[in-house]
Backbone as a printed PyTorch tensor [residue, N CA C, xyz], in Angstrom:
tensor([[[  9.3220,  -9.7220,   0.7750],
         [ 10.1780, -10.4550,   1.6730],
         [ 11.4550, -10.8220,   0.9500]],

        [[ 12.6350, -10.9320,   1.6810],
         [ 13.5480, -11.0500,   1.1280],
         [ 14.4220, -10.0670,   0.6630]],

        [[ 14.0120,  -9.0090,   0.0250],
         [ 14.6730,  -8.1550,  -0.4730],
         [ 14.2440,  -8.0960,  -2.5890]],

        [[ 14.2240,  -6.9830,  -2.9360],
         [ 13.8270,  -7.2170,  -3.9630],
         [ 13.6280,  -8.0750,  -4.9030]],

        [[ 15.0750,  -9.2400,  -4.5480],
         [ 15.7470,  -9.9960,  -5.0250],
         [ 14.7890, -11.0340,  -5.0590]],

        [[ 14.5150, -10.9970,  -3.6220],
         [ 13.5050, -12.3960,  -3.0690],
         [ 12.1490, -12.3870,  -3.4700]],

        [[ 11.7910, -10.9900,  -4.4680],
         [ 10.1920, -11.0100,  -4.1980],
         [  9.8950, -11.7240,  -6.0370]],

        [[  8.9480, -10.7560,  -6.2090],
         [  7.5160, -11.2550,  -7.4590],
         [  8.4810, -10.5630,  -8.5150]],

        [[  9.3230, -11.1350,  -8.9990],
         [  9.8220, -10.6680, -10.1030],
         [ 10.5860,  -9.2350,  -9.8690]],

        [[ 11.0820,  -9.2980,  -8.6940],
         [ 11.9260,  -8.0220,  -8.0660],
         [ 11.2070,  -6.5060,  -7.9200]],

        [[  9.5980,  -7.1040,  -7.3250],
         [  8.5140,  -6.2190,  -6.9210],
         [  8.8960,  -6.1900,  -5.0210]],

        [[  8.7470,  -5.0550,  -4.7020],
         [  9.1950,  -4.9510,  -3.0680],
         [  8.2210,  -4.6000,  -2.1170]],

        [[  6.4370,  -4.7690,  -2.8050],
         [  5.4930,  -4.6400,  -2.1000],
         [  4.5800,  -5.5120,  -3.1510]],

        [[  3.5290,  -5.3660,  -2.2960],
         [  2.1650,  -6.3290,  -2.4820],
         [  1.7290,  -5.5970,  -3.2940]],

        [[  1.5690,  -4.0020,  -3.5740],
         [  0.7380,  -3.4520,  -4.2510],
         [  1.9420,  -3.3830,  -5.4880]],

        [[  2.9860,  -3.7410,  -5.9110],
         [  3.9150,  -3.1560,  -6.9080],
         [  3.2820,  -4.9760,  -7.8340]],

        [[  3.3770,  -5.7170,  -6.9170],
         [  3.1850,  -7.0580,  -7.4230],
         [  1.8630,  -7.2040,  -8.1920]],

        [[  0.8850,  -6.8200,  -7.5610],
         [ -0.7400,  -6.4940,  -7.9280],
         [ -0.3580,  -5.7060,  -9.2090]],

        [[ -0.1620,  -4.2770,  -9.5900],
         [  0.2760,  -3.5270, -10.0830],
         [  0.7030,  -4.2570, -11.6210]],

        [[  2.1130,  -4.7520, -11.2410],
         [  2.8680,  -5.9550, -12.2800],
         [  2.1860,  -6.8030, -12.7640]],

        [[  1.1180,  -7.3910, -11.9970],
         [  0.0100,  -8.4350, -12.9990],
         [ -0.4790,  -8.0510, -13.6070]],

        [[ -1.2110,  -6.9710, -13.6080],
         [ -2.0810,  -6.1720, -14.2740],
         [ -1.6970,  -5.4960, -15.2590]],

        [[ -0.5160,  -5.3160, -15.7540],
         [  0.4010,  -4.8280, -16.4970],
         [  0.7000,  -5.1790, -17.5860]],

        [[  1.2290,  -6.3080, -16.9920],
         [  2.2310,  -7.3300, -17.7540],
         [  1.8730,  -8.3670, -18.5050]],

        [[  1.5970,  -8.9270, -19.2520],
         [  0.5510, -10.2670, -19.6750],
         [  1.9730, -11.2700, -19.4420]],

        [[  2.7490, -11.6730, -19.7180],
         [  3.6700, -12.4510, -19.1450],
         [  4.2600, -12.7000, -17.8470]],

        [[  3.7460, -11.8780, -16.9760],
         [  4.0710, -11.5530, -15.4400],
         [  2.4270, -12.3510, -15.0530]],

        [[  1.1850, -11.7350, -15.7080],
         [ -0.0560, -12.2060, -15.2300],
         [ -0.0780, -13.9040, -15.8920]],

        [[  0.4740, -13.9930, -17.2380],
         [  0.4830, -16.1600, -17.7580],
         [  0.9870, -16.7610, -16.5060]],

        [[  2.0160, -16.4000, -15.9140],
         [  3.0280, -16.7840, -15.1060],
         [  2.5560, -17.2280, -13.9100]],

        [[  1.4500, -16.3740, -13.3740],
         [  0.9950, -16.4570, -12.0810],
         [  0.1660, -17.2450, -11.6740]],

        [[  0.0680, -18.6370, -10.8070],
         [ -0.6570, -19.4880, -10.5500],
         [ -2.0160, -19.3840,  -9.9630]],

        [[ -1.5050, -18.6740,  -8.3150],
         [ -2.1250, -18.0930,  -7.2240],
         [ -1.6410, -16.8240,  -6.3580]],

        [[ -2.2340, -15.9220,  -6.5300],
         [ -2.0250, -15.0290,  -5.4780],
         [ -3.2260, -15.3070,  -3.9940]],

        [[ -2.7770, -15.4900,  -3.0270],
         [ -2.9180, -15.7900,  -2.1190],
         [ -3.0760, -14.9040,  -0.7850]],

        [[ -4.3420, -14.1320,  -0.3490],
         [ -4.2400, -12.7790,   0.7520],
         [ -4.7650, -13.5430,   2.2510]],

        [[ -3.9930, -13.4220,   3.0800],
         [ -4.7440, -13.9770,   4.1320],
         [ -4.5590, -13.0320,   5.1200]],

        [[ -5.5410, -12.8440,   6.2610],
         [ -5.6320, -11.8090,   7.1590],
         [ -5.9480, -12.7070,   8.0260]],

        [[ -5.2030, -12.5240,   9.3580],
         [ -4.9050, -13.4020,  10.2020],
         [ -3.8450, -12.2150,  10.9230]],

        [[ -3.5410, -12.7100,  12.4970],
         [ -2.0240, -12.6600,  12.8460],
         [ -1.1220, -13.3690,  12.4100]],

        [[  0.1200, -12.9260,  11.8190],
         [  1.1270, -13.2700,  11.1330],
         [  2.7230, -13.0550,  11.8410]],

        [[  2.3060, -12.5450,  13.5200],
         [  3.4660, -12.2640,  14.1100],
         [  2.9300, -11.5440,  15.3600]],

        [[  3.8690, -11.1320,  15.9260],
         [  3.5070, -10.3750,  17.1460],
         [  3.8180,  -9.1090,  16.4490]],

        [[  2.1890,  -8.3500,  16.9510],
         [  1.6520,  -7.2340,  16.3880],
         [  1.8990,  -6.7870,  14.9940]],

        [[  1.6170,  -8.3690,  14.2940],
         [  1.5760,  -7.9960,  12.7770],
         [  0.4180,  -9.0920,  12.0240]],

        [[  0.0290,  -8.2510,  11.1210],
         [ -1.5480,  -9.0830,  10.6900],
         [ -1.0850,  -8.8900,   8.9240]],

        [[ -1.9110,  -9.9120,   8.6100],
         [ -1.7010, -10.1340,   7.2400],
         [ -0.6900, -10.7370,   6.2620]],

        [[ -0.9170, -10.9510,   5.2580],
         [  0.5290, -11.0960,   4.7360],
         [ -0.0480, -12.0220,   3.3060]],

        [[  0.7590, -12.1880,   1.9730],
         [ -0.0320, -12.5960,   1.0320],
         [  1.2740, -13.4340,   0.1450]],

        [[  0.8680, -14.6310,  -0.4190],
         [  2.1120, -15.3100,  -1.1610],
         [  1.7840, -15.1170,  -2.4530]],

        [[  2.0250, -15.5360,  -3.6310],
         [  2.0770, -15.6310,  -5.0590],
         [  2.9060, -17.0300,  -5.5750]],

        [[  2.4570, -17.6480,  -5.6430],
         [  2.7460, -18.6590,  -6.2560],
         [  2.8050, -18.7820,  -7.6830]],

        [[  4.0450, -18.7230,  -8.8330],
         [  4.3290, -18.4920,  -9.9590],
         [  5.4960, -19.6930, -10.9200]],

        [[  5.3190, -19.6340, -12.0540],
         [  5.9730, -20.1970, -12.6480],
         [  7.2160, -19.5330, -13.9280]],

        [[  8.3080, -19.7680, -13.1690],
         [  9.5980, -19.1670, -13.8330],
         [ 10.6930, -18.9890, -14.2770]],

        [[ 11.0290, -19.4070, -15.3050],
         [ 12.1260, -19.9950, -15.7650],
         [ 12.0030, -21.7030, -15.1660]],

        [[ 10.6550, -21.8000, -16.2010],
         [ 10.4990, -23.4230, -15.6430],
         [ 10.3770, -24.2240, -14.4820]],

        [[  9.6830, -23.3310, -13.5080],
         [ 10.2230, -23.6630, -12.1170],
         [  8.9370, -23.0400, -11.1070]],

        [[  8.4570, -23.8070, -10.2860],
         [  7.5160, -23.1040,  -9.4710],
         [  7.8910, -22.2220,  -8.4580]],

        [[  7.5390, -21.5620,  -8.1220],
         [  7.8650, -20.3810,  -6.8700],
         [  6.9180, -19.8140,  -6.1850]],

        [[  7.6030, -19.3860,  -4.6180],
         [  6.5790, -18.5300,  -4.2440],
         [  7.4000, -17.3050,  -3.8020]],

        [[  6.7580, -16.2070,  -3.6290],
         [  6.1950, -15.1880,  -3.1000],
         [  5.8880, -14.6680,  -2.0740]],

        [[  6.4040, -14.4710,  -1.1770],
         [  6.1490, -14.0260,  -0.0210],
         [  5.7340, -12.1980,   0.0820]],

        [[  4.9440, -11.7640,   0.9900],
         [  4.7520, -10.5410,   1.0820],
         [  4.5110, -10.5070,   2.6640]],

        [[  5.1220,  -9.8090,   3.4300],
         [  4.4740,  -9.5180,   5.0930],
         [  4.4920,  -8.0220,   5.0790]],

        [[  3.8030,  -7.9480,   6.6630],
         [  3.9110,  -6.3640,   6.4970],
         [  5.2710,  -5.6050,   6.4470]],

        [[  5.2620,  -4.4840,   6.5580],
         [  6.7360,  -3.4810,   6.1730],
         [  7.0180,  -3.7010,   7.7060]],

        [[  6.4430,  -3.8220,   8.9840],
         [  6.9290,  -4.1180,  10.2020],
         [  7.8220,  -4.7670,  10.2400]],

        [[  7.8440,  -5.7280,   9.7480],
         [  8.3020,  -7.2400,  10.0950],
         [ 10.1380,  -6.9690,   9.3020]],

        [[ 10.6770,  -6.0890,   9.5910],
         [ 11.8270,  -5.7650,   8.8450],
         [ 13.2550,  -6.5830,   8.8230]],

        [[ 12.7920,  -7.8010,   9.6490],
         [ 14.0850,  -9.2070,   9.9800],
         [ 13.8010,  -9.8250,   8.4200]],

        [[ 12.3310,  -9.3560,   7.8150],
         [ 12.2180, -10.4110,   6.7820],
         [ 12.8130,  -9.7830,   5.5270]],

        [[ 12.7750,  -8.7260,   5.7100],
         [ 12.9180,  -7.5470,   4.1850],
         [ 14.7270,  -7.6400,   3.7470]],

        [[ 15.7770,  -8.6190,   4.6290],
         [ 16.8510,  -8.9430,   4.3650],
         [ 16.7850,  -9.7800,   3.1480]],

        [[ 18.3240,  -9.8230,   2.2170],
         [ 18.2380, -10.2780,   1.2400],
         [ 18.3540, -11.8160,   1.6730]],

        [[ 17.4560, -12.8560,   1.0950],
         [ 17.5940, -14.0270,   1.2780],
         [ 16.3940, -14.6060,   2.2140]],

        [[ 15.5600, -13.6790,   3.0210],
         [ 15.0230, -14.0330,   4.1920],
         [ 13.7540, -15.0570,   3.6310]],

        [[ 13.5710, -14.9480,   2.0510],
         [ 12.7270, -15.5740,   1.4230],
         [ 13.3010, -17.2060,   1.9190]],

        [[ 14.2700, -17.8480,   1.6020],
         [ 14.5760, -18.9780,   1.2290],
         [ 14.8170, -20.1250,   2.6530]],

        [[ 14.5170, -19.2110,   3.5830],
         [ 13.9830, -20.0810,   4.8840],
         [ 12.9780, -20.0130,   5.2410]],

        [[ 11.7650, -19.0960,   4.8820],
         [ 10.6810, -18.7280,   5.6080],
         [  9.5380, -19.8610,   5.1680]],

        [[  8.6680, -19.6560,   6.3470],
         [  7.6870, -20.8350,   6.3230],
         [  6.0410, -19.8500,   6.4660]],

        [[  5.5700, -19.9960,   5.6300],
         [  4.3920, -18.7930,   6.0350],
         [  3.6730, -19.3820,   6.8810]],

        [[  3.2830, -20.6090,   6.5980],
         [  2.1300, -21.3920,   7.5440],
         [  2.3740, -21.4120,   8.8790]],

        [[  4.1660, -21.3360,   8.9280],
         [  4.7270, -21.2290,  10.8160],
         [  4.3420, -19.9970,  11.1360]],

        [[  4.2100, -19.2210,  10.1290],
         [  4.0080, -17.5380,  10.6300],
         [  2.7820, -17.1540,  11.0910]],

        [[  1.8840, -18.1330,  11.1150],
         [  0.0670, -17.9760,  11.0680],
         [ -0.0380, -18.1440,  12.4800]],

        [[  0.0230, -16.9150,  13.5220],
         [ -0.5130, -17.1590,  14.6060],
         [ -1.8390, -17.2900,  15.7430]],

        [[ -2.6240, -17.2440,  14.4480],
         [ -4.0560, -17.0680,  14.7060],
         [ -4.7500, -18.4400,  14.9600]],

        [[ -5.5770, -18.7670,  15.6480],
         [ -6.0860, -19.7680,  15.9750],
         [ -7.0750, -20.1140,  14.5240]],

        [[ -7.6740, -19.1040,  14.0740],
         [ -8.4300, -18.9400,  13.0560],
         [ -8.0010, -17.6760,  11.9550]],

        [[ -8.1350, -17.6600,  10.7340],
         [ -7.7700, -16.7970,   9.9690],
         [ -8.6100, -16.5570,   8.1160]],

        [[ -8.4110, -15.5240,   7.7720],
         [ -9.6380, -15.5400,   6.6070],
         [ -8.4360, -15.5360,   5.8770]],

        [[ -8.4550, -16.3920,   4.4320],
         [ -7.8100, -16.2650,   3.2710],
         [ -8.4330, -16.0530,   2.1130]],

        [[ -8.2290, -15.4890,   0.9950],
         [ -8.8130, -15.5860,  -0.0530],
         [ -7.8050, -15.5290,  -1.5420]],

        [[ -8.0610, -16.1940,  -1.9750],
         [ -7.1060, -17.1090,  -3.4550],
         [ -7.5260, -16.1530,  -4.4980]],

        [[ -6.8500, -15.4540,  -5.4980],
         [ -7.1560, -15.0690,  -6.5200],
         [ -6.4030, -16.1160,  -7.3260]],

        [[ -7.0070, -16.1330,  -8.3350],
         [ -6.5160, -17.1720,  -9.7190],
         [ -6.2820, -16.1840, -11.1590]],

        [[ -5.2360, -16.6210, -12.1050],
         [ -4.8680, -16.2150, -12.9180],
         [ -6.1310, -15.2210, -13.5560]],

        [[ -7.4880, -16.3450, -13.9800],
         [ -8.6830, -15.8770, -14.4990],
         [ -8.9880, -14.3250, -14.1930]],

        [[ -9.0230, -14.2950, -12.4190],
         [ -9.4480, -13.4360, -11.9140],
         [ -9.0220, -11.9360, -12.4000]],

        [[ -7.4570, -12.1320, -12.6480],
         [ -6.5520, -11.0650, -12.9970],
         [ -6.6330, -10.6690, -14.5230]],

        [[ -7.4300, -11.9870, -15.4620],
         [ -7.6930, -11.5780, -16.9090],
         [ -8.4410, -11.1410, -16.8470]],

        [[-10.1710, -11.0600, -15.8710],
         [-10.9410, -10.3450, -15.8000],
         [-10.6450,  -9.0320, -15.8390]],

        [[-10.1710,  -8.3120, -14.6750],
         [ -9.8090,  -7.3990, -14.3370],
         [ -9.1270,  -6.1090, -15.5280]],

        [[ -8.0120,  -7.4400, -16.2460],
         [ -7.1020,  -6.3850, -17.1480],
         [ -8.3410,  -6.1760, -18.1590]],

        [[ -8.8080,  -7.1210, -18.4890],
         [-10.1230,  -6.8910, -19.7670],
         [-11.3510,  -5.7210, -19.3450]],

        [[-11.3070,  -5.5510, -18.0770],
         [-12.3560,  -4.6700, -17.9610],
         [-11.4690,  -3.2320, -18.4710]],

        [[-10.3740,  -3.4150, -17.5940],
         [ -9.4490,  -1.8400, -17.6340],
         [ -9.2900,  -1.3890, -19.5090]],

        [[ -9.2420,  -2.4960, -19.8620],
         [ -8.9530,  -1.8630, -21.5070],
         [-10.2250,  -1.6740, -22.5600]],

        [[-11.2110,  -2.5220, -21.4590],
         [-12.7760,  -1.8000, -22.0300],
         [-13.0500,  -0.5840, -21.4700]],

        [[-12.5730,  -0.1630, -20.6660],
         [-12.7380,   1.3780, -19.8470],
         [-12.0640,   1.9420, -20.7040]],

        [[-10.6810,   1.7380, -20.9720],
         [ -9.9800,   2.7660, -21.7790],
         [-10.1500,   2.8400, -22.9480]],

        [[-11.5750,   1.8510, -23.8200],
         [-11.8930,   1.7440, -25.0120],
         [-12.8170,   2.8760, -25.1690]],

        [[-13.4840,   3.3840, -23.9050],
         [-14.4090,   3.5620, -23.7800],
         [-14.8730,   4.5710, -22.6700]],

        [[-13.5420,   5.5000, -22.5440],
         [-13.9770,   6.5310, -21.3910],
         [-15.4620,   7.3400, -21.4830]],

        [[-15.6200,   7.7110, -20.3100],
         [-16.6860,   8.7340, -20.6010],
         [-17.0530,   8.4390, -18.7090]],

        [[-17.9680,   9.0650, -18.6920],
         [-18.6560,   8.9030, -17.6690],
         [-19.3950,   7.9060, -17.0350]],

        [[-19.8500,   6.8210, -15.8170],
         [-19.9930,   5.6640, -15.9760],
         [-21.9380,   5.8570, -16.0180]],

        [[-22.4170,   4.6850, -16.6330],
         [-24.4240,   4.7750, -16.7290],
         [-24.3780,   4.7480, -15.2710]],

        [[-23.9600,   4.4240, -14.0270],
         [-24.6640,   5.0030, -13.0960],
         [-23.9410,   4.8470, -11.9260]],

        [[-23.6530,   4.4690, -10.8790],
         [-23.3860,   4.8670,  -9.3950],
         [-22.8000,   3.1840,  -8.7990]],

        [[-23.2620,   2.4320,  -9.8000],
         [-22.8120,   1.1410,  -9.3170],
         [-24.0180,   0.7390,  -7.7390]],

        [[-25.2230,   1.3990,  -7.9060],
         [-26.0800,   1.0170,  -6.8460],
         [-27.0870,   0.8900,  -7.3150]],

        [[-27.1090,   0.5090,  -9.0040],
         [-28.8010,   0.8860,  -9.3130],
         [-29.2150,   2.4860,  -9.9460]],

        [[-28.4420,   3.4290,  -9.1800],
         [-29.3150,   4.7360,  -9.6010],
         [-28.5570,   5.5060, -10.9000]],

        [[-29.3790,   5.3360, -11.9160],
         [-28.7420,   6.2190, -13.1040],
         [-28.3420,   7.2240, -13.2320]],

        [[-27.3800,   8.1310, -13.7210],
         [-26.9390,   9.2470, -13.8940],
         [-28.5400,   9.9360, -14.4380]],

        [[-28.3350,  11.4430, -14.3570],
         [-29.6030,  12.0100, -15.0040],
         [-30.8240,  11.8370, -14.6550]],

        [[-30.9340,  11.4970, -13.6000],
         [-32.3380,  10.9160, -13.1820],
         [-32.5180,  11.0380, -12.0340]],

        [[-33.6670,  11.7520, -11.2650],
         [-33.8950,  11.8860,  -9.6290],
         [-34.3530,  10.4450,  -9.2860]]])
């Protein structure tokens, strides 16, 4: 939202932002809450996710809506917007990732890459090599 300018460290999607945490260890210290909620967020638009960060001493958020919503993707459109006005759902599912969540994640990826090979099994229980 906003325009590059306006987003996660001049990320212009949700997945470039995701991406950038995972990356970056000073982009991931930085990050308070990433925030996904699925809901209506507009007429005929669902979803949309904030990031709440700390930068250059200063809290911020983050806005992300869908690529529909193209009144928002103007430069600046960040610095009036209200997400909670944008929630048109009577009811809506959110779910909070926390900094932790994202150290998990990078720590697994660099135990994978410590450690390629093939995985012990299917992630259901059933072992490789074995009927």
């Amino acid at each position: 939202m906003g325009g590059p300018k306006g987003g996660f460290y001049n990320t212009e999607s949700l997945i470039e932002a995701v991406a950038l945490v995972l990356i970056d260890v000073h982009v991931r210290d930085s990050l308070i809450v990433a925030r996904i909620v699925l809901g209506q967020t507009g007429t005929n638009s669902n979803g949309g996710a904030i990031f709440t960060y700390e930068h250059e001493g200063a809290r911020r958020q983050a806005f992300f809506m869908p690529r529909m919503a193209i009144s928002l993707a103007r430069e600046g459109a960040e610095s009036s917007f209200d997400f909670e006005k944008q929630l048109f759902s009577a009811a809506s599912r959110e779910m909070s990732f926390g900094r932790s969540f994202f150290q998990g994640v990078t720590g697994a990826m660099e135990a994978a890459a410590r450690h390629p090979g093939e995985p012990a099994g299917d992630g259901f229980g059933i072992r490789r090599g074995r009927s």
